[in-house]
C-alpha angles and dihedrals in degrees: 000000000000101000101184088065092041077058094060099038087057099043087048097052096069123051117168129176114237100204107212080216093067120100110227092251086058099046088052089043084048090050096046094048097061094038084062101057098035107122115254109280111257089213133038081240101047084066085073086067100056091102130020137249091252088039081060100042087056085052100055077046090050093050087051102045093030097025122248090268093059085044083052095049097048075050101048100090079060097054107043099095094048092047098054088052091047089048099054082058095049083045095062090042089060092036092061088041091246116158114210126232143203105230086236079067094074154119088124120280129211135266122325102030128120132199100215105199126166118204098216121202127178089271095048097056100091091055091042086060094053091051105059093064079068104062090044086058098045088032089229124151124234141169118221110199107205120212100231123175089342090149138321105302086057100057106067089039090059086116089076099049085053101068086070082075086085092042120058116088142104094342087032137069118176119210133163126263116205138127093230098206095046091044083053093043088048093047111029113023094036099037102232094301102143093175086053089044096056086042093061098031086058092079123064107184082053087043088058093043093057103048093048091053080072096082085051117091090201099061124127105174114121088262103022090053083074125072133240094246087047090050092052099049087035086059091047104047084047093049084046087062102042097053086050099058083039090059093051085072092023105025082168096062100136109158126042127208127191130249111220102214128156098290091045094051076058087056089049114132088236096056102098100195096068121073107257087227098042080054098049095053090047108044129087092216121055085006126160076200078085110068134148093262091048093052093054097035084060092035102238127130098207161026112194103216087057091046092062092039091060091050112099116224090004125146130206110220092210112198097223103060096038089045085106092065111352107168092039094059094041094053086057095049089057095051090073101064099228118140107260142194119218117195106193120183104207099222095060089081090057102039120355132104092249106123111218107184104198096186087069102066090029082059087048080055092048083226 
């Protein structure tokens, strides 16, 4: 898919008029109105485009001149329905007396601990929003690692990342979500062509190929022609940018997840035509990018992936195998006491095909 042009599809399809002579109160009341009318998105990315860049924009003002609680409010009608759905997840983990920690918490803990995480896109931050009045409710920590300048489509739609500004805090971390070696190749290799870059990462016998040819010094291909020294530093040098740009909105990101897009299911371990080792420099997951030094040299205190592979006996609750019945099998696995991690993709409670039965955990609290 060419993202950047899905970027601009979705922006396109809402234009809204933001009157000067508006109070604040009025332009949010004005947002969540049509919001609420808009019909449901026919795609997960069309949800990026619900509001616009400059809609946006008036919301990051609003949360400044109102506060981000009267901007919630005027958005709650909105929310309802997701909260209800996250809450019944933050209710089970309290059922089963887990405590929920930020991955910068650990060293592991022992049994009955979860690191909550939420991998947010553009098309999840409206969700997002709505979450983090939960865990103020249910006084619950969570990191919410924001996709900034992953790739094209990203870049224009920053407004929206921003309004998590108001609100990290106690209930929210804020940490950064990239695939480090696709955002290079995007942006680097590949200068910026979205369109080039979805061309070559469509095939994936090429794809392997390619990255192989990496270890050959007589490789001329656009991404083989590089070394592997030259890949690394080039990814660093890249990450170091981009977290840059990324403290001049959260000077506090402390902790990096990976975004497993088309080139990083290539790194995956499974995939044999790929060297293990090669695989392991060059993914964001289960990555040896990540050390210790590059962590500090980048002044970071964790990525994530490493963090769960270093904690012994724990288990990752993953949303897509368990869509069928998510909070049944979770409840199982909890109560088995083992320390989990739980990825949650916002969106998913808006418009994904997890199904979240809520009268099943409402039924475990005899409500």
């Amino acid at each position: 898919m060419d993202r950047g042009a899905g970027a601009n599809a979705t922006i396109a399809m809402t234009t809204h008029s933001l009157h000067s002579g508006e109070t604040p109160a009025e332009q949010v009341d004005a947002i969540a109105a049509r919001l609420n009318a808009a019909p449901r998105p026919k795609r997960t990315i069309d949800a990026a485009g619900m509001l616009s860049p400059a809609e946006w924009e008036r919301l990051d003002t609003c949360m400044e001149e109102l506060g981000p609680d009267a901007v919630l409010d005027r958005l709650s009608p909105l929310f309802a329905a997701w909260q209800e759905k996250y809450d019944g997840l933050l209710a089970l983990l309290q059922r089963h007396g887990y405590e929920t920690l930020l991955p910068t918490d650990l060293p592991p803990c022992g049994v009955r601990c979860c690191v909550l995480y939420h991998d947010v896109h553009a098309w999840d931050v409206l969700a997002a929003m709505a979450l983090t009045r939960v865990n103020r409710a249910r006084d619950v920590r969570s990191t919410f690692f924001l996709n900034w300048d992953f790739s094209l489509f990203d870049v224009p739609l920053r407004p929206s990342y921003r309004v998590f500004r108001h609100l990290a805090g106690r209930h929210v971390e804020v940490g950064m979500h990239t695939g480090i070696f696709s955002s290079w190749l995007r942006f680097v290799v590949f200068g910026g062509d979205e369109r080039r870059f979805d061309e070559w990462a469509r095939d994936d016998e090429s794809v392997d190929r390619e990255i192989v040819a990496i270890l050959d010094d007589s490789a001329t291909g656009p991404v083989g022609r590089h070394s592997l020294s030259d890949v690394l530093e080039g990814m660093h040098a890249h990450l170091a940018d981009k977290l840059a740009a990324f403290r001049q909105v959260f000077p506090l990101v402390r902790a990096i997840n990976h975004h497993g897009d088309e080139v990083a299911r290539r790194l995956a371990l499974t995939n044999p035509h790929i060297p293990d080792a090669l695989k392991r420099q060059l993914a964001a997951s289960s990555s040896e990018f990540y050390t210790p030094e590059r962590l500090r040299a980048l002044g970071l205190e964790a990525n994530l992936w490493n963090v769960h592979l270093g904690h012994a006996g724990s288990v990752r609750f993953p949303e897509g195998k368990n869509r069928r019945t998510y909070f049944q099998n979770l409840d199982a696995l909890l109560a088995e006491g083992k320390p989990v991690y739980i990825i949650n993709h916002p969106n998913n409670f808006f418009f994904g095909n997890i199904v979240y039965d809520v009268d099943f955990v409402r039924r475990l609290q005899g409500t």
